[in-house]
N, C-alpha and C positions, 0 to 999 in steps of 0.2 A: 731507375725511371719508373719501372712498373710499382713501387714501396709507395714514390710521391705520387702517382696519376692514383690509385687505390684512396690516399689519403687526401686528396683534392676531388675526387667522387663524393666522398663524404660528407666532404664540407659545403661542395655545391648543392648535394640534395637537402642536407639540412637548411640553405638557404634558398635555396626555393620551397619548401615545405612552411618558413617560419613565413617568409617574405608573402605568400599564396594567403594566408590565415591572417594576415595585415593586411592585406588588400581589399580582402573579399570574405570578412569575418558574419559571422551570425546577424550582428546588429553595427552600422557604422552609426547608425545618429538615434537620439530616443525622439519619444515623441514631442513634439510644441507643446508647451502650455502658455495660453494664451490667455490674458485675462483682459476680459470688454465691459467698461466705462460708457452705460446707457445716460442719455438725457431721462428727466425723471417725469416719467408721465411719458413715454413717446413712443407707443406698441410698435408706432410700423419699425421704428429701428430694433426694435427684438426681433421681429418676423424677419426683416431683413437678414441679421443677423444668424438666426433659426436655418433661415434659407443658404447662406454660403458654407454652414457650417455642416449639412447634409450632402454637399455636393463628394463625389466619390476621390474626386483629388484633394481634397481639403481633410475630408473625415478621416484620410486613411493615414492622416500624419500630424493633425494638430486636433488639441483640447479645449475646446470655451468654457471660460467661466466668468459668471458676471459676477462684477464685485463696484464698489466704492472705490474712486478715483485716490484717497489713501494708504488703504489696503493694496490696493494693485501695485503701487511706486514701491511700498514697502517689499512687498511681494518679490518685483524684481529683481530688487537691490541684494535680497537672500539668496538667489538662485532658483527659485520655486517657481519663477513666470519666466521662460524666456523671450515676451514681446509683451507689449499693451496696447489694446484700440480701444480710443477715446474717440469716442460716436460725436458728434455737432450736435445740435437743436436740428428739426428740421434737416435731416437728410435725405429723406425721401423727397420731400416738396421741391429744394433742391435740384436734385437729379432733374425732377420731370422740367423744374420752369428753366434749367442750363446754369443756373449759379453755382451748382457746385461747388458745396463747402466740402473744405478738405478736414482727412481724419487722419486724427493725429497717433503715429505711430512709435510707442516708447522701445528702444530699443539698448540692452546691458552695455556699460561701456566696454568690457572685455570681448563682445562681438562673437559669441561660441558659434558651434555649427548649429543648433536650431535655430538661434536666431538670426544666422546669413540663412536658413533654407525659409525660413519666415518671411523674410524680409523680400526674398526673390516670388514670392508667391503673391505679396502686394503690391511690388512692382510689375509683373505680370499681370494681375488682376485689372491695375490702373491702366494699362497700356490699352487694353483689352476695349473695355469701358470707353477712353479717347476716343479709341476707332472708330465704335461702335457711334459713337456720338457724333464725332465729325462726318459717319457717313448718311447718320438721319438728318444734322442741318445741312449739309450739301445736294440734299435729294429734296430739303421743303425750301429751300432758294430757289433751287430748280422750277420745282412746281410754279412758285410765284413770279420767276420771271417769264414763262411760255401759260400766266392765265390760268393755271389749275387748284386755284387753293379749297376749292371742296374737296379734290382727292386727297391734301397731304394728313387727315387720320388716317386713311387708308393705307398710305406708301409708309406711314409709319409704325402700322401692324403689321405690316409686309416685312418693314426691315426689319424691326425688334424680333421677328421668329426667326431672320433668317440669321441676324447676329447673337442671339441665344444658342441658335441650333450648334453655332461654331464656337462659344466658348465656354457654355456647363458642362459639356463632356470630353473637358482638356485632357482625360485618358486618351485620346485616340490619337493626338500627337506625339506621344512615345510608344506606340505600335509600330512602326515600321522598320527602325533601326535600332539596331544594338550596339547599345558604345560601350567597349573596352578600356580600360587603362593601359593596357600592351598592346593598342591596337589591331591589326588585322589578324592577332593568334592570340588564341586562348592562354592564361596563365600558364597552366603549367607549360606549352609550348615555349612559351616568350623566356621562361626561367630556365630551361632544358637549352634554351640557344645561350642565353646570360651564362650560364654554368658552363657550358662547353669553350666558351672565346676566354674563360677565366681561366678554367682547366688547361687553354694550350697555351696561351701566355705564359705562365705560372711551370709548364712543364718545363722549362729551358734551366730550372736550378738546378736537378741532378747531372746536367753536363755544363755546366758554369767554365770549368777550365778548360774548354775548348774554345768559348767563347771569348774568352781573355785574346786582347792585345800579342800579335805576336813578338818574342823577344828580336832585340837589334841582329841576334845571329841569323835565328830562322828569316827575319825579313830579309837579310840580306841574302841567304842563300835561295830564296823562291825568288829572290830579283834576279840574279843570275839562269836561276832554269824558264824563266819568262815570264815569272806569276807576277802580274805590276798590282798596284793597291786593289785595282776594279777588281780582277780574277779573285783575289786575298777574301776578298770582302764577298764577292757574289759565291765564291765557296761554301763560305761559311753559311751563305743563308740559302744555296740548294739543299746542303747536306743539315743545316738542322730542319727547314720546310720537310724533306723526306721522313723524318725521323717522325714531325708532326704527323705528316699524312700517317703512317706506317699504323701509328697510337692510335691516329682517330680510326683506321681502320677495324682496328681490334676491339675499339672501345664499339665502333657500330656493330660487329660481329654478336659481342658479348650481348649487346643493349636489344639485340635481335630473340634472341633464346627470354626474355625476360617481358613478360605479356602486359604489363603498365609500360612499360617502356619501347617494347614495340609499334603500340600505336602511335606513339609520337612520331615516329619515321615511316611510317604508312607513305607510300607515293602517293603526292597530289592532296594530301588533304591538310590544308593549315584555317583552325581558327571552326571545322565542319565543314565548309566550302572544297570543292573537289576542282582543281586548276587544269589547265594543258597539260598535252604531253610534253616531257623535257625525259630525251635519251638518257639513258645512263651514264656515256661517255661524256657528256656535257655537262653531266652531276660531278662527275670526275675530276674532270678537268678545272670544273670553277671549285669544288673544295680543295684539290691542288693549289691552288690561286686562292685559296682563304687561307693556307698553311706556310707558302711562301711570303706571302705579307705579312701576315703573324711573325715570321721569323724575320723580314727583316725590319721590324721594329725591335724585337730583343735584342738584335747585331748590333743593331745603333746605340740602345742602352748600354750593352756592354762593353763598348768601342768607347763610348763618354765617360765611364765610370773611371774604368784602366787597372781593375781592382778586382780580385775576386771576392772579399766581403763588399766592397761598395759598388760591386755590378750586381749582388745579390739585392742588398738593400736599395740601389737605385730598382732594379726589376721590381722588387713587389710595391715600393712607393710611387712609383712611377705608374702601374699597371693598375694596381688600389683605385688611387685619383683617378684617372683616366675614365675607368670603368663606372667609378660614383657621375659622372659627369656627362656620359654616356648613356643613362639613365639603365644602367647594367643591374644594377641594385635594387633600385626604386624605379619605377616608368618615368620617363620625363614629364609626362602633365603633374606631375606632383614636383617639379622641381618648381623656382623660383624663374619668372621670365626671363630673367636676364643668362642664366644659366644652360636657359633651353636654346639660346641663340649659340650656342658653344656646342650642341649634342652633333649637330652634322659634321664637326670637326675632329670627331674624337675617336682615333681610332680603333674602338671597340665596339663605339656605333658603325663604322663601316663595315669590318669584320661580323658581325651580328646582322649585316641587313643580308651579307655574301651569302650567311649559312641559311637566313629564311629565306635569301630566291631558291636555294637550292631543296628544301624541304616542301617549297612552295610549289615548283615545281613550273614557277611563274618565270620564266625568261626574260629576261630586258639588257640592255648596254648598259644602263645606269650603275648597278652594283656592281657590276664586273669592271667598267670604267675608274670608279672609287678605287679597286683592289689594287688594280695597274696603279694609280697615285701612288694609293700606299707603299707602295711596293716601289715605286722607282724614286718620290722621294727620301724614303728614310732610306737607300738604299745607294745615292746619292751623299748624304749628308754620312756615311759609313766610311763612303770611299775619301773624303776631306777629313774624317775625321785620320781615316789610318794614314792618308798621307802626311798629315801634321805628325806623327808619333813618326813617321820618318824623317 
């Protein structure tokens, strides 16, 4: 047991090491190159232009360049531009008299990431602009119907600064929160729980043959000394849950003496944030209850298989999948929608939320609620299972 938890350390740290450096690499997107398509003769669309391309959200991730409406397609089509803006005639006159011509934005048919981060930037932009517009003809209707149409150049210097003020300096809306991919814990925290619900899963191979189906003799002699299927069955998953706890104990010991890895188990602190108090014996008790649910999903695999190569191969294919789906590997916002509706169900997301209450330090019934599921239905489908094999 201690050869395969050594050699399952390994492979967890390598995978969160590689998994951490895909996530959260040097550079995830390069910059926009954008190329703009002026009408010929029409300064104010360059100043315009001049003007959105100086703004500090814009400048800090795309490139203008003005070219011929040929060159640019061409451009494109090579990989060289990832977006194209084709200016109107008269877009400035436009804006001010409410006709607003729309400008035409080329975008590659392969759809790369600067060009969805392009794309979200003028859909934003447009959104922005409506607002802004619907709320100065809603304020010069006003005017005219309560008699004040001298004031509306007024109320509409008044608005134009106060909706400038809220959208050139669209930095200040990603100022307040930090969003994660692993949500409320930091990478490596989120990979350190990933790694550990893989690690106890996964330890149940070096006692595989206990795991096995008992023979028609032993079952019959433990039916005789009173052990009925339920006892058979809830044996086997105190005494391998102990055998979990016992490991994770030792592995928390060890992971204690090792100063990268002590921080991670710091009381109270997941993600920088410092939580409630949660006693120790209530740390205890719910990692107890992350180990016995752990173990009786293995019982059940091995109880379905009936085999001790095909409870081995059912265990790691079984635990694999799970844990890909689970978003154990990869975070779930990188899965596929449909997939993410599946993460609540899987038991390695349940197991994984059990160990961050408890690192968390964050108390609730929720998690511990899941555990007891876990726990009493695979533990349930154990007990039908062994009965069938009688």
């Amino acid at each position: 047991m201690f050869a395969g938890a050594i050699a399952l350390l390994f492979l967890a740290g390598a995978i969160a090491l590689l998994a951490g450096r895909a996530l959260y690499g040097d550079a995830a997107a390069g910059r926009v190159a954008v190329g703009v398509v002026l009408p010929k003769e029409d300064a104010l669309a360059r100043q315009m232009v001049s003007m959105i391309s100086s703004l500090d959200s814009v400048k800090s991730l795309c490139d203008f360049q003005y070219m011929e409406e040929e060159e640019s397609i061409e451009a494109l089509k090579t990989g060289k531009l990832s977006a194209v803006m084709d200016m109107p005639e008269g877009l400035i006159q436009g804006i001010m008299d409410g006709s607003n011509p729309a400008v035409r934005i080329l975008l590659p048919g392969n759809n790369w990431l600067e060009s969805r981060i392009f794309r979200e930037l003028t859909e934003a932009g447009a959104k922005i602009l409506g607002a802004s517009q619907a709320g100065i003809y809603a304020g010069n209707e006003l005017y005219r119907m309560v008699g004040m149409e001298a004031l509306v150049p007024e109320l509409e210097r008044d608005l134009n600064q106060i909706f400038l003020s809220y959208s050139l300096p669209r930095e200040d809306y990603f100022r307040h929160l930090k969003v994660s991919a692993t949500g409320d814990v930091e990478v490596p925290v989120f990979y350190g729980i990933s790694a550990y619900v893989l690690f106890l899963l996964l330890l149940a191979i070096p006692v595989s043959g206990y795991l096995l189906p008992f023979s028609p003799v032993m079952r019959r002699k433990l039916t005789l000394s009173g052990a009925g299927s339920g006892s058979r069955v809830w044996g086997k998953i105190f005494s391998l849950g102990s055998l979990f706890f016992l490991m994770t104990l030792v592995a928390i010991l060890a992971a204690k003496k090792m100063p990268g890895l002590s921080e991670l188990l710091n009381p109270g602190t997941v993600g920088g944030a410092s939580r409630g108090i949660f006693p120790a014996a209530a740390a205890c008790l719910a990692l107890l209850l992350v180990c016995l649910a752990a173990a009786s999903l293995v019982v059940v695999i091995y109880q379905a298989a009936g085999s001790l190569l095909g409870g081995i191969m059912l265990l790691f294919l079984t635990v694999t999948a799970q844990h890909f789906l689970a978003g154990g590997f990869l975070p779930a916002v990188f899965l596929p929608r449909t997939l993410q509706r599946l993460v609540p169900a899987m038991p390695s997301a349940v197991l994984m939320e059990g160990v961050q209450m408890i690192l968390a330090r964050d108390w609730s019934f929720a998690a511990p609620g899941k555990l007891m599921g876990l726990l009493l239905v695979c533990s349930l489908l154990a007990i039908l299972l062994e009965r069938r094999e009688g």
